[in-house]
TIROSE-852773 format. One record per residue: residue number from 1; residue in three letters; z negated, y negated, x negated of N, C-alpha, C, CB in turn. Coordinates in nm, 2 decimals, always signed. Glycine has a CB too. Layout:
% residues N
+------+------+--------+---------+--------+--------+----------+---------+--------+---------+--------+--------+----------+---------+
: banu : kelo :   n.up : n.north : n.east :  ca.up : ca.north : ca.east :   c.up : c.north : c.east :  cb.up : cb.north : cb.east :
+------+------+--------+---------+--------+--------+----------+---------+--------+---------+--------+--------+----------+---------+
:  NUM :  ALA :      Z :       Y :      X :      Z :        Y :       X :      Z :       Y :      X :      Z :        Y :       X :
...
+------+------+--------+---------+--------+--------+----------+---------+--------+---------+--------+--------+----------+---------+
This chain:
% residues 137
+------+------+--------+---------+--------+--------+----------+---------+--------+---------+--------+--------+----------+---------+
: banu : kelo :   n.up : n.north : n.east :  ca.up : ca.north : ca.east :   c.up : c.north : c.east :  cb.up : cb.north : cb.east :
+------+------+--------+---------+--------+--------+----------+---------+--------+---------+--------+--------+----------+---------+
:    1 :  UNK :  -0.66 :   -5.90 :  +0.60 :  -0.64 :    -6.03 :   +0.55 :  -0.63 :   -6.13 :  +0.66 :  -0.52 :    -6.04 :   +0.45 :
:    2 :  UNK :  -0.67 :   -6.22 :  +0.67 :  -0.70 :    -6.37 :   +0.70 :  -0.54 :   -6.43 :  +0.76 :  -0.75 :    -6.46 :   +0.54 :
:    3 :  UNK :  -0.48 :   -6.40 :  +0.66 :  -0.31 :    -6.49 :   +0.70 :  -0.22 :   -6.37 :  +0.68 :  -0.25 :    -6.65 :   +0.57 :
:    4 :  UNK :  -0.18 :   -6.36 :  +0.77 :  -0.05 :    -6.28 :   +0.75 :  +0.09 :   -6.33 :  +0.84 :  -0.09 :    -6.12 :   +0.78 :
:    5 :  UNK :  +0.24 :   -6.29 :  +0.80 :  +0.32 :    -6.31 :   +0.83 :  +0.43 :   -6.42 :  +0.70 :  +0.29 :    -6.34 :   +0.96 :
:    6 :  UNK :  +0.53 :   -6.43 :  +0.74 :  +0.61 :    -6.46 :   +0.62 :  +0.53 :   -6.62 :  +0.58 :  +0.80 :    -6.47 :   +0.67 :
:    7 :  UNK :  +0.52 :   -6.65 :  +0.47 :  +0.47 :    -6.77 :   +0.42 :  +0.55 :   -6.87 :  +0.48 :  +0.47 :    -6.77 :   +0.27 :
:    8 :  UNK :  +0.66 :   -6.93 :  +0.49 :  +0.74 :    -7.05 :   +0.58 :  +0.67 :   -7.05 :  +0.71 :  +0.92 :    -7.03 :   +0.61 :
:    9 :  UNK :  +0.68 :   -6.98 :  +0.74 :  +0.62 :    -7.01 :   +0.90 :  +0.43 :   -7.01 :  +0.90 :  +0.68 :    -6.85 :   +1.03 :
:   10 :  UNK :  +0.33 :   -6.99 :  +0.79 :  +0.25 :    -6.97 :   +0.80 :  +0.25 :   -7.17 :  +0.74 :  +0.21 :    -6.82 :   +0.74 :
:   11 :  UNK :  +0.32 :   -7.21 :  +0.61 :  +0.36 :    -7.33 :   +0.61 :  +0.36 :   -7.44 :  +0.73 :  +0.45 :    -7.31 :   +0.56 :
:   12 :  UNK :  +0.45 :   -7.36 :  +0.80 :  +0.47 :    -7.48 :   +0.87 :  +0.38 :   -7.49 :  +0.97 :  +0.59 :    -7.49 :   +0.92 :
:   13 :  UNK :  +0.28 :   -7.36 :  +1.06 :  +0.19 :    -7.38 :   +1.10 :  +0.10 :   -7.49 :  +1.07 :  +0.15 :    -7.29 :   +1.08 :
:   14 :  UNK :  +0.04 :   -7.44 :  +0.90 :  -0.03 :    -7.54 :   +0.85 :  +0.01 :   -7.71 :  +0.84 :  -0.06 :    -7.47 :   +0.73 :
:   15 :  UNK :  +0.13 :   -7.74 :  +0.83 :  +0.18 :    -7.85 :   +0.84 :  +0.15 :   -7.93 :  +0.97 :  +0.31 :    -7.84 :   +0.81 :
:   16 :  UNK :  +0.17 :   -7.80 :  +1.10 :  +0.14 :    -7.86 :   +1.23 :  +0.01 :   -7.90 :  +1.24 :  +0.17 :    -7.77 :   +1.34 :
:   17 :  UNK :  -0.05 :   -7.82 :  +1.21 :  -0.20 :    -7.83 :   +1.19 :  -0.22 :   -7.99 :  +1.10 :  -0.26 :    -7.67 :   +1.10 :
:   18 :  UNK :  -0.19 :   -8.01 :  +1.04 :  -0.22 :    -8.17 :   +0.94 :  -0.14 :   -8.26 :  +1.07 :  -0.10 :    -8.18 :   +0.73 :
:   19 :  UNK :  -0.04 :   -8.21 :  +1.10 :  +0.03 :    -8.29 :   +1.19 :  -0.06 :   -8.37 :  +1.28 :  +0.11 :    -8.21 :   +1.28 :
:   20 :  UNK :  -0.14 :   -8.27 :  +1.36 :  -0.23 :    -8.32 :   +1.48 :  -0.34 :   -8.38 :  +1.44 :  -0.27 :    -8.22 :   +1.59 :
:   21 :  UNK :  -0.39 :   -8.35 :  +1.32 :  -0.52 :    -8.42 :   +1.25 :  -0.44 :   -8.57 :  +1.23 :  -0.57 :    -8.34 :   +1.08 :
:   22 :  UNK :  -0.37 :   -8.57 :  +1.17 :  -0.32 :    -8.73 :   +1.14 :  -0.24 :   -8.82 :  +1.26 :  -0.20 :    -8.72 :   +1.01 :
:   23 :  UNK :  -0.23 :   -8.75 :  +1.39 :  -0.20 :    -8.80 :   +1.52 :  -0.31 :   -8.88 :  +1.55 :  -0.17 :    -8.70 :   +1.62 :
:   24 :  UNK :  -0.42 :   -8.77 :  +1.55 :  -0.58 :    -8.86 :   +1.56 :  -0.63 :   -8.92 :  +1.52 :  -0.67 :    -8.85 :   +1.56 :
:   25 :  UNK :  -0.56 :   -8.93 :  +1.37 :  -0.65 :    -9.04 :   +1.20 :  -0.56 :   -9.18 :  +1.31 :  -0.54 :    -9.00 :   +0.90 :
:   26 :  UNK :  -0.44 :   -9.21 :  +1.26 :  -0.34 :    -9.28 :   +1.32 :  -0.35 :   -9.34 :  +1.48 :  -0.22 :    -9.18 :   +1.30 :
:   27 :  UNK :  -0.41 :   -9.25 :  +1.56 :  -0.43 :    -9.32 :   +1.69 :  -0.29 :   -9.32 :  +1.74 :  -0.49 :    -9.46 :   +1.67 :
:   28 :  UNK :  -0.21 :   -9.21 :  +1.70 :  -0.08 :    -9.22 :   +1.74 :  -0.03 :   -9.07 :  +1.83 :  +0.01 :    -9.25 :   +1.62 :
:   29 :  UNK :  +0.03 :   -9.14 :  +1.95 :  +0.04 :    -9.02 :   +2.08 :  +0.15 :   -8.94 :  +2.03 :  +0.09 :    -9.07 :   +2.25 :
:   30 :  UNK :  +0.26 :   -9.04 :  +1.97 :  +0.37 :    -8.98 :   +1.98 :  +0.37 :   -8.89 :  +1.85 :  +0.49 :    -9.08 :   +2.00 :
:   31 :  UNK :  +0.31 :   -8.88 :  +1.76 :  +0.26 :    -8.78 :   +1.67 :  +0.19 :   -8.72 :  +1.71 :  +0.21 :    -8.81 :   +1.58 :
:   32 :  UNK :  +0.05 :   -8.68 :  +1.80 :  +0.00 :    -8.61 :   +1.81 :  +0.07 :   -8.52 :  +1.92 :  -0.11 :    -8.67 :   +1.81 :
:   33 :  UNK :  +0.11 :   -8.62 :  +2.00 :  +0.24 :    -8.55 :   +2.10 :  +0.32 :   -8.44 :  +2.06 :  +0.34 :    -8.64 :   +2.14 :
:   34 :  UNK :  +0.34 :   -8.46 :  +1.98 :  +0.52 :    -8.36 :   +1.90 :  +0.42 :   -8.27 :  +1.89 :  +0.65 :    -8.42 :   +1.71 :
:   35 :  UNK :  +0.33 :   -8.20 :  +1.85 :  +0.25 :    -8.09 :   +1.82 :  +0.24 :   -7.97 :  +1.95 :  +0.10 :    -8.16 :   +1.79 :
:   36 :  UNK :  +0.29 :   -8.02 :  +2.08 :  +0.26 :    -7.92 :   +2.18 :  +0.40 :   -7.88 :  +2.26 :  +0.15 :    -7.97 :   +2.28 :
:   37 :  UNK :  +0.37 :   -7.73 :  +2.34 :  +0.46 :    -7.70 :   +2.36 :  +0.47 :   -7.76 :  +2.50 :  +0.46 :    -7.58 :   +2.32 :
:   38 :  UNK :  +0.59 :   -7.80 :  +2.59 :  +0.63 :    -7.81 :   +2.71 :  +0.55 :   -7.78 :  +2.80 :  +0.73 :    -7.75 :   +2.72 :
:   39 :  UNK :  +0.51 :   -7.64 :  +2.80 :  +0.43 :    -7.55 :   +2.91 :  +0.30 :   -7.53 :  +2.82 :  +0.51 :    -7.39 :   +2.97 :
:   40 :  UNK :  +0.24 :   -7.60 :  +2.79 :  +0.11 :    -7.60 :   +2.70 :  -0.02 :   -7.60 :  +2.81 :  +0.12 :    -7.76 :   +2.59 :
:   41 :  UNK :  -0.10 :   -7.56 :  +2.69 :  -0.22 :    -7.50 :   +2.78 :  -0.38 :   -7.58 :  +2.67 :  -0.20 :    -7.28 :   +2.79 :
:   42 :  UNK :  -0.45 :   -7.72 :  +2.73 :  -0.55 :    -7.77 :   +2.62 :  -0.66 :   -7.71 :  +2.69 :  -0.57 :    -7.95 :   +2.60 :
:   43 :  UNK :  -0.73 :   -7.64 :  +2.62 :  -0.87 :    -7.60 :   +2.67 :  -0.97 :   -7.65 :  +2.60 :  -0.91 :    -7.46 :   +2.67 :
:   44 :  UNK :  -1.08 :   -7.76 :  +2.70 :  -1.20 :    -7.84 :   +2.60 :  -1.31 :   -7.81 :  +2.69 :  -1.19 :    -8.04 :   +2.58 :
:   45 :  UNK :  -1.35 :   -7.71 :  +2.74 :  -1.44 :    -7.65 :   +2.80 :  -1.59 :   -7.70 :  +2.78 :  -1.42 :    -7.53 :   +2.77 :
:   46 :  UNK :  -1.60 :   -7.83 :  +2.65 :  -1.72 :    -7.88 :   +2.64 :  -1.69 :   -8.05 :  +2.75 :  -1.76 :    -7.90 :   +2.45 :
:   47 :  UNK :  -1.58 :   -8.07 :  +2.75 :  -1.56 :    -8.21 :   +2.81 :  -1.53 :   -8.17 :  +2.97 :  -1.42 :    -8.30 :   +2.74 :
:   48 :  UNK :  -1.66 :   -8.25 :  +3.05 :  -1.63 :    -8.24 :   +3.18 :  -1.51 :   -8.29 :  +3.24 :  -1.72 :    -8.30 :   +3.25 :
:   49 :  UNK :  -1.45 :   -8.20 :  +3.34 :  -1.29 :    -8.27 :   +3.36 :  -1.16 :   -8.26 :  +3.28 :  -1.31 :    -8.41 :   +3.35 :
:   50 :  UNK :  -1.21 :   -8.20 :  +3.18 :  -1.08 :    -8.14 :   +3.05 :  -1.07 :   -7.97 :  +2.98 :  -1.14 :    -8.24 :   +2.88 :
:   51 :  UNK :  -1.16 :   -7.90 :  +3.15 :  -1.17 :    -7.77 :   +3.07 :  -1.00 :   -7.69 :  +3.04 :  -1.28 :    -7.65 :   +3.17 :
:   52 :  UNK :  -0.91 :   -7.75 :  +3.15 :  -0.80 :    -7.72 :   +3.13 :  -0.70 :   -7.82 :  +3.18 :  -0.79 :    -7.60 :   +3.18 :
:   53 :  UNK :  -0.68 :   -7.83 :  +3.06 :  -0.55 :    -7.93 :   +3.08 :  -0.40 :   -7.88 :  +3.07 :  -0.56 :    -8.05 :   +2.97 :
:   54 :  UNK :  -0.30 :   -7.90 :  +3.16 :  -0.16 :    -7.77 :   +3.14 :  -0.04 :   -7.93 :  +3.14 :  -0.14 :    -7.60 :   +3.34 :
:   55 :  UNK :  +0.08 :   -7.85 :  +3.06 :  +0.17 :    -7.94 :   +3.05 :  +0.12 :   -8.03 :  +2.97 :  +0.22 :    -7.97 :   +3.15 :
:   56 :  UNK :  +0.28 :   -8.05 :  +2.83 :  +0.22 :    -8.14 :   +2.78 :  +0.21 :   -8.29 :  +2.79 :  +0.25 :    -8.12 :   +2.70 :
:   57 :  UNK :  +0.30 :   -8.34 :  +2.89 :  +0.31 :    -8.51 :   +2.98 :  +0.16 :   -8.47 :  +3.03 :  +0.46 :    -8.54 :   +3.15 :
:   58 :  UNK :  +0.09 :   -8.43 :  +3.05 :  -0.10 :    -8.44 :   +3.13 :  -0.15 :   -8.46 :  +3.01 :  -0.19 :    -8.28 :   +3.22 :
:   59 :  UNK :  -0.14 :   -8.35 :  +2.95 :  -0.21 :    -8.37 :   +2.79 :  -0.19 :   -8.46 :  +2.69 :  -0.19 :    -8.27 :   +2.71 :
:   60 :  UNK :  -0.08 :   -8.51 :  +2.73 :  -0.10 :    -8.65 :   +2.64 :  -0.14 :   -8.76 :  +2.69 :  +0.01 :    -8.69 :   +2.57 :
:   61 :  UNK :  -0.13 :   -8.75 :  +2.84 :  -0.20 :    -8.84 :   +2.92 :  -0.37 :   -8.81 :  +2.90 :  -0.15 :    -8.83 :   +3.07 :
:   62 :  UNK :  -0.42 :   -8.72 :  +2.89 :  -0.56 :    -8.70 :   +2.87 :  -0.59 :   -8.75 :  +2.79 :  -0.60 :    -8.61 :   +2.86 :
:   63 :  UNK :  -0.53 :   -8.71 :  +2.66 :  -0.55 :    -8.76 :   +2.50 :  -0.57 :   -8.91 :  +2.54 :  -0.41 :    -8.72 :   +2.37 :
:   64 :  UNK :  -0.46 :   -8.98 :  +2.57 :  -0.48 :    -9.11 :   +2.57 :  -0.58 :   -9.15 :  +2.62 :  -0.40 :    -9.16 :   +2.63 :
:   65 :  UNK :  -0.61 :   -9.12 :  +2.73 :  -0.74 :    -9.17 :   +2.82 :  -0.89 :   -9.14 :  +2.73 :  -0.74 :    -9.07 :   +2.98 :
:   66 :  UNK :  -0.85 :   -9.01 :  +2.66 :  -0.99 :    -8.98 :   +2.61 :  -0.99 :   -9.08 :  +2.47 :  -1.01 :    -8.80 :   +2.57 :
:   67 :  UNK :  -0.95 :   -9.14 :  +2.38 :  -0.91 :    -9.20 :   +2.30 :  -0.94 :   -9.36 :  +2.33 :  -0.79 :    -9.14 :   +2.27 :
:   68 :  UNK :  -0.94 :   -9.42 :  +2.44 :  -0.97 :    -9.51 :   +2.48 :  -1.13 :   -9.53 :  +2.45 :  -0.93 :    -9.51 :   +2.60 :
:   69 :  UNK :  -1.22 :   -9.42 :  +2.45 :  -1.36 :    -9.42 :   +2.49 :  -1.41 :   -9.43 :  +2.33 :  -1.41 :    -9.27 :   +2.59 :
:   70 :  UNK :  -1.27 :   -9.46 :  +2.22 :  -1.31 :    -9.42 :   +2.06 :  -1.21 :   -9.55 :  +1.97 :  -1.24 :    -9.21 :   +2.01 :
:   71 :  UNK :  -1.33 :   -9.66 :  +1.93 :  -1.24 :    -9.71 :   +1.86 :  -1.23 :   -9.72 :  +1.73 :  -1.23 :    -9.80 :   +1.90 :
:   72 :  UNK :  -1.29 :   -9.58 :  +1.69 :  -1.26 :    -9.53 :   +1.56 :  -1.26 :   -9.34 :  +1.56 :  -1.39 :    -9.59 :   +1.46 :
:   73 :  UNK :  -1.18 :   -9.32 :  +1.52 :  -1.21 :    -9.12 :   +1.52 :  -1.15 :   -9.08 :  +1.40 :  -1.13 :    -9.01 :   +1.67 :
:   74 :  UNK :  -1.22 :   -9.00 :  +1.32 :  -1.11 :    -8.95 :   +1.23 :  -1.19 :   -8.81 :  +1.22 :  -1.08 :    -9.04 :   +1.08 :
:   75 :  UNK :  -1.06 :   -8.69 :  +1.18 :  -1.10 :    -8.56 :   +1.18 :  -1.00 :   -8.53 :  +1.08 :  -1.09 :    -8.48 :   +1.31 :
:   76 :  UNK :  -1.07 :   -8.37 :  +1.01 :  -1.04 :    -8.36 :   +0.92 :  -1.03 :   -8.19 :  +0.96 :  -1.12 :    -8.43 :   +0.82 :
:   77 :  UNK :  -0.91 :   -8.07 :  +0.90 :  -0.93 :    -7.96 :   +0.99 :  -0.89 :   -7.84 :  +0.87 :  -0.83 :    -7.96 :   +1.14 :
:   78 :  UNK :  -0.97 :   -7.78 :  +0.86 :  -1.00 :    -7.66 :   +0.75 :  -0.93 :   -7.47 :  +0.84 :  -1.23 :    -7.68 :   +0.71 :
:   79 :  UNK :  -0.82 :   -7.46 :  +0.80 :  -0.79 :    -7.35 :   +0.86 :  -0.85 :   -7.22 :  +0.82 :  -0.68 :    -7.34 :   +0.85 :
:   80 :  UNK :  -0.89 :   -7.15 :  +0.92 :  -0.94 :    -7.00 :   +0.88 :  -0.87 :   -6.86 :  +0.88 :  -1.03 :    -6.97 :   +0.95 :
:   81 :  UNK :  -0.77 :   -6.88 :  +1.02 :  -0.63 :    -6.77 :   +0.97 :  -0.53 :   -6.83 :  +1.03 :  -0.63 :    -6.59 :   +1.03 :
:   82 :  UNK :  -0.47 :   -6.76 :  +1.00 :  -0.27 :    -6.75 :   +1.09 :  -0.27 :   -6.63 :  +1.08 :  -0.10 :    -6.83 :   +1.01 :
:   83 :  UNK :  -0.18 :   -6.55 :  +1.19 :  -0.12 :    -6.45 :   +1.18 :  -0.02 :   -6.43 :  +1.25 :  -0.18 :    -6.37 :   +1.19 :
:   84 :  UNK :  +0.09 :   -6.46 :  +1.26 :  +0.25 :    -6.49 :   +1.27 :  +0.30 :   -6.32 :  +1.28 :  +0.33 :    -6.60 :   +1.12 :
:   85 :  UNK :  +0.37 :   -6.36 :  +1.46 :  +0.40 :    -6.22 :   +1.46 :  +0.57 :   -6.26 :  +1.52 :  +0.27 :    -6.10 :   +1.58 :
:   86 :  UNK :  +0.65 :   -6.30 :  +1.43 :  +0.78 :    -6.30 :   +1.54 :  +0.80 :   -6.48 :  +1.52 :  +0.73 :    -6.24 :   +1.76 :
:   87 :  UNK :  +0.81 :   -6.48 :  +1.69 :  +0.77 :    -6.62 :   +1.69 :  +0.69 :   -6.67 :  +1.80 :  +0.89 :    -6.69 :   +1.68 :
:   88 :  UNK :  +0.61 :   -6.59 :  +1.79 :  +0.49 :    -6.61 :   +1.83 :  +0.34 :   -6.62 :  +1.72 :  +0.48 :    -6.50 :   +1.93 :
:   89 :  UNK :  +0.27 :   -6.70 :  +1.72 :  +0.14 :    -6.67 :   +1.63 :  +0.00 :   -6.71 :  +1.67 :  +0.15 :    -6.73 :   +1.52 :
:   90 :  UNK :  -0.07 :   -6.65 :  +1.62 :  -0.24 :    -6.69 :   +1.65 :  -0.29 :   -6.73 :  +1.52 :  -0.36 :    -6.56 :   +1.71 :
:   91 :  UNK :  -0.39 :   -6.87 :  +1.56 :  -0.48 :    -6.94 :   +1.42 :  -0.60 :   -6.99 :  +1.45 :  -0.42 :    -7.08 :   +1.35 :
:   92 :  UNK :  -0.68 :   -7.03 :  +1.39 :  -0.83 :    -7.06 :   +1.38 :  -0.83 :   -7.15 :  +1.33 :  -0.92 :    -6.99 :   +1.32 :
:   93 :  UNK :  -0.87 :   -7.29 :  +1.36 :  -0.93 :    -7.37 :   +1.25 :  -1.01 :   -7.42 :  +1.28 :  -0.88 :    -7.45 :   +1.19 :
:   94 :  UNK :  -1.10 :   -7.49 :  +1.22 :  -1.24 :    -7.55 :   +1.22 :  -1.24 :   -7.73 :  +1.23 :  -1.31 :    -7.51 :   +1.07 :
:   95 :  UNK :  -1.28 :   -7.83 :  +1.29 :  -1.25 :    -7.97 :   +1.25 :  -1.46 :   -8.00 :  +1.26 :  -1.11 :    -8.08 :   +1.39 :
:   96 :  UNK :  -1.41 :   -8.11 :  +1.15 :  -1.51 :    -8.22 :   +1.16 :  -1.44 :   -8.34 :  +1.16 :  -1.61 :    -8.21 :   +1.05 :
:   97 :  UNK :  -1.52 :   -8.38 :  +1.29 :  -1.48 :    -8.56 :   +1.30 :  -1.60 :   -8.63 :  +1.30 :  -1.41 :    -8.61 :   +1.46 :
:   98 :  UNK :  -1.56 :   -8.79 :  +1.30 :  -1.69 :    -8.90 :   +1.29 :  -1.60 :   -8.99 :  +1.42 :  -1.72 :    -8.99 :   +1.09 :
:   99 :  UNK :  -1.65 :   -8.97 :  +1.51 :  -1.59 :    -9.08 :   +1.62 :  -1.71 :   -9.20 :  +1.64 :  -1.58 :    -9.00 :   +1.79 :
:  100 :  UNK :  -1.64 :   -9.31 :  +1.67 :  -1.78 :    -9.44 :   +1.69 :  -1.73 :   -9.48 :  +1.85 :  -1.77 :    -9.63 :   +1.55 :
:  101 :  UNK :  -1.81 :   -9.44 :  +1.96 :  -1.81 :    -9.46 :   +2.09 :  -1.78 :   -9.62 :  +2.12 :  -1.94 :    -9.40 :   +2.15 :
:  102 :  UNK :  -1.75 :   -9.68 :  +2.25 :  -1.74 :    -9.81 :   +2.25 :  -1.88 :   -9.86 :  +2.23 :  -1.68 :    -9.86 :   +2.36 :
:  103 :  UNK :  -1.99 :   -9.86 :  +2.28 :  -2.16 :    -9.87 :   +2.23 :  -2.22 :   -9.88 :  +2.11 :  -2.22 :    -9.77 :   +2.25 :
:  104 :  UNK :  -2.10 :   -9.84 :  +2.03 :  -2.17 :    -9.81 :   +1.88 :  -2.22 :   -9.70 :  +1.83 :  -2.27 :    -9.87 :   +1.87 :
:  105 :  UNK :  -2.26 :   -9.59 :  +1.97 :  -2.30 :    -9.47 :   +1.94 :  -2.18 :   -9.34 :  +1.82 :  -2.33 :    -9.44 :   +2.09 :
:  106 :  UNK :  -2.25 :   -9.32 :  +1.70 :  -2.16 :    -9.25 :   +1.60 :  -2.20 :   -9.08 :  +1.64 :  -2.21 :    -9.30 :   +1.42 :
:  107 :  UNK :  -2.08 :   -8.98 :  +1.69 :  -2.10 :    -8.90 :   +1.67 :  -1.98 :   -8.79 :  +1.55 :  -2.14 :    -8.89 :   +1.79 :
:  108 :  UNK :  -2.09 :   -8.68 :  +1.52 :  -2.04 :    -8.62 :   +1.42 :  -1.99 :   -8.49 :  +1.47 :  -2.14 :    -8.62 :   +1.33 :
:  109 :  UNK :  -1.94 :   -8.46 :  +1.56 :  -1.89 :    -8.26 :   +1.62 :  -1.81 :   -8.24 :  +1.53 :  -1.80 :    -8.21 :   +1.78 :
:  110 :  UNK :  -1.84 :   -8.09 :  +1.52 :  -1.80 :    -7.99 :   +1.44 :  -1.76 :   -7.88 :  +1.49 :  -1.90 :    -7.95 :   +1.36 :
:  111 :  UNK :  -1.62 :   -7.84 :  +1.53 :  -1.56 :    -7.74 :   +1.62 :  -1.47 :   -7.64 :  +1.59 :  -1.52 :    -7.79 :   +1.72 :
:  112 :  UNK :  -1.45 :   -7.56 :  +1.66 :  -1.34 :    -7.46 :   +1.64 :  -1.24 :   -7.41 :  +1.74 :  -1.39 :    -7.35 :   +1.60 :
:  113 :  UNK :  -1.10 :   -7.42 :  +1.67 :  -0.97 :    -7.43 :   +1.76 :  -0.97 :   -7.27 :  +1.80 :  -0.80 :    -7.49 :   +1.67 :
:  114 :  UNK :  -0.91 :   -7.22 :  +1.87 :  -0.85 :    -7.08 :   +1.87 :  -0.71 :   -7.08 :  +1.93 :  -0.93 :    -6.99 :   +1.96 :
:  115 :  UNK :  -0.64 :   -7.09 :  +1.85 :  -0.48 :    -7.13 :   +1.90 :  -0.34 :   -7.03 :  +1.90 :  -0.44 :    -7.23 :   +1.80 :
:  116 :  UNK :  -0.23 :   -7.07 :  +2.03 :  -0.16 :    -6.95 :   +2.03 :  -0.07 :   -7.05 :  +2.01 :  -0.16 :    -6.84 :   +2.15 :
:  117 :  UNK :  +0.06 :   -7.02 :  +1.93 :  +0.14 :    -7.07 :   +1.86 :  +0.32 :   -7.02 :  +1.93 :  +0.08 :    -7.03 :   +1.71 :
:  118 :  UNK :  +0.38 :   -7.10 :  +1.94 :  +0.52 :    -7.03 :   +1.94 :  +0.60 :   -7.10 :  +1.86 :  +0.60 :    -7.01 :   +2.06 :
:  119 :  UNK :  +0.69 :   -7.04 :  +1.83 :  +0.86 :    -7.12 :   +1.76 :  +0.90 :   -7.17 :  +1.85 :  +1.00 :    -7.03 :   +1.71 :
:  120 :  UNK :  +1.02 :   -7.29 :  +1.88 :  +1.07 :    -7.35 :   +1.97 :  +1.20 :   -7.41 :  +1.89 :  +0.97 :    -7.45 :   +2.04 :
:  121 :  UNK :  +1.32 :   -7.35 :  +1.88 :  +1.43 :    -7.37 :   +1.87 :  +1.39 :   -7.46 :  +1.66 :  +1.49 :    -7.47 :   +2.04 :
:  122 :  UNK :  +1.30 :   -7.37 :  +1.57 :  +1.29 :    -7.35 :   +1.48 :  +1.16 :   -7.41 :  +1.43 :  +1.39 :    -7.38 :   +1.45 :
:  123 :  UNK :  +1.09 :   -7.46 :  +1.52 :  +0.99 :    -7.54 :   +1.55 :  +0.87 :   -7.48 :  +1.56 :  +1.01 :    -7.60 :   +1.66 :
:  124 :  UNK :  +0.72 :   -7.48 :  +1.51 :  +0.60 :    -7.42 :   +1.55 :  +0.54 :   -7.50 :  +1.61 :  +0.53 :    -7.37 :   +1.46 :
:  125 :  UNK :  +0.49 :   -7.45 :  +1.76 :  +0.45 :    -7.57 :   +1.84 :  +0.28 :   -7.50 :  +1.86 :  +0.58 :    -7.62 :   +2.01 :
:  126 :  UNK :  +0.20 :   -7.57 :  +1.94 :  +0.08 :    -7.54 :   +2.03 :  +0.14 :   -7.51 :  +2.17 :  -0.02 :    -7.67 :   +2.03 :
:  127 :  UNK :  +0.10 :   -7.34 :  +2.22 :  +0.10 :    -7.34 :   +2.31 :  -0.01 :   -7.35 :  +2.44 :  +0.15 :    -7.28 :   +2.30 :
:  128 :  UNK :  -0.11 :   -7.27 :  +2.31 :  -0.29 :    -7.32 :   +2.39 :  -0.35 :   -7.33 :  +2.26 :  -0.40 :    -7.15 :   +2.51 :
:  129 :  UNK :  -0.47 :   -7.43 :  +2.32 :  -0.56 :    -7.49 :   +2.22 :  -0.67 :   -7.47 :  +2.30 :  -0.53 :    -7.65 :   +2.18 :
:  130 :  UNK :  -0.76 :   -7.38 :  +2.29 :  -0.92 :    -7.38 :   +2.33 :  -1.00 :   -7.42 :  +2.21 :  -0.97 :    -7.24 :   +2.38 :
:  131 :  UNK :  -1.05 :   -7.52 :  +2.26 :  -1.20 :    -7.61 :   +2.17 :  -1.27 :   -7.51 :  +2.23 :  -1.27 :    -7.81 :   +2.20 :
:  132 :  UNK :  -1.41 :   -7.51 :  +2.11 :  -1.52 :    -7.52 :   +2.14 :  -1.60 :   -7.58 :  +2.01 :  -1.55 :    -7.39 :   +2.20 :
:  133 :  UNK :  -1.72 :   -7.62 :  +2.08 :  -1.79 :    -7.68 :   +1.99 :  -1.95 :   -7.62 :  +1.93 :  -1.79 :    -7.81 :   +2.05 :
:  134 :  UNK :  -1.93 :   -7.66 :  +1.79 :  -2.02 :    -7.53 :   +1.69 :  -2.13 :   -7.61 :  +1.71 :  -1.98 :    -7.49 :   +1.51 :
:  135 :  UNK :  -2.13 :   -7.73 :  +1.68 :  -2.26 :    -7.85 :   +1.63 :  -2.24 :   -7.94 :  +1.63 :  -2.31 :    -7.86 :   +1.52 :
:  136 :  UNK :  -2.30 :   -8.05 :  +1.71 :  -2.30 :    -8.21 :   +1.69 :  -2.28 :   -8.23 :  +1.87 :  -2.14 :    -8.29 :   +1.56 :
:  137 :  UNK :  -2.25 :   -8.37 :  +1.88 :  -2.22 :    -8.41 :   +2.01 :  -2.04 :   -8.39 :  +2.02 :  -2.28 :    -8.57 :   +2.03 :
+------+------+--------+---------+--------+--------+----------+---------+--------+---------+--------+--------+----------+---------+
């Protein structure tokens, strides 16, 4: 099976998960911020200069910077598992966004997270986030 471990924590995964989608709808750091862990690890191995980003003060400094280049983005993120072992966990999910570049140029990527998850004093945070991208720009 797809999801396993106690349903609350598979919950609140998924809640984290909406979390950081609506950081990006919103255009807001300090939301999308609360989503990672301290000693966090962003892997975008399609973006030159962003294959690894560590700590989350860099990574939200990245985010910011990359977000400048978008004055519209919205994503939308369809999960495929959780499996919560403790308080540690691994998840999958899938996003599609529609970003509009400063140019005008509209793109549509379609990607997939592979994510390692911990508890943090009751908390499910992101510890690593590796993108990669399925289809689109």
């Amino acid at each position: 099976m797809s999801f396993t471990g106690p349903i609350e924590d598979r919950l609140a995964i998924r809640e984290l998960l909406d979390c950081y989608a609506d950081g990006v709808n919103q255009r807001d750091a300090d939301i999308w911020g609360s989503t990672w862990a301290e000693d966090s690890v962003w892997q975008l191995p399609v973006v030159p200069g962003m294959e690894n980003v560590t700590g989350k003060e860099n990574i939200v400094t990245a985010w910011n910077t990359s977000m400048e280049l978008f004055p519209f983005v919205f994503m939308s993120i369809s999960v495929g598992n959780i499996d919560v072992q403790g308080d540690k966990a691994t998840a999958r999910s899938y996003t599609a966004e529609v970003a509009i570049m400063q140019d005008g140029t509209e793109l549509r990527p379609r990607g997939q997270y592979d994510d390692v998850l911990i508890k943090v004093d009751g908390q499910w945070l992101f510890q690593q986030r590796l993108f990669q991208s399925l289809h689109g720009e």
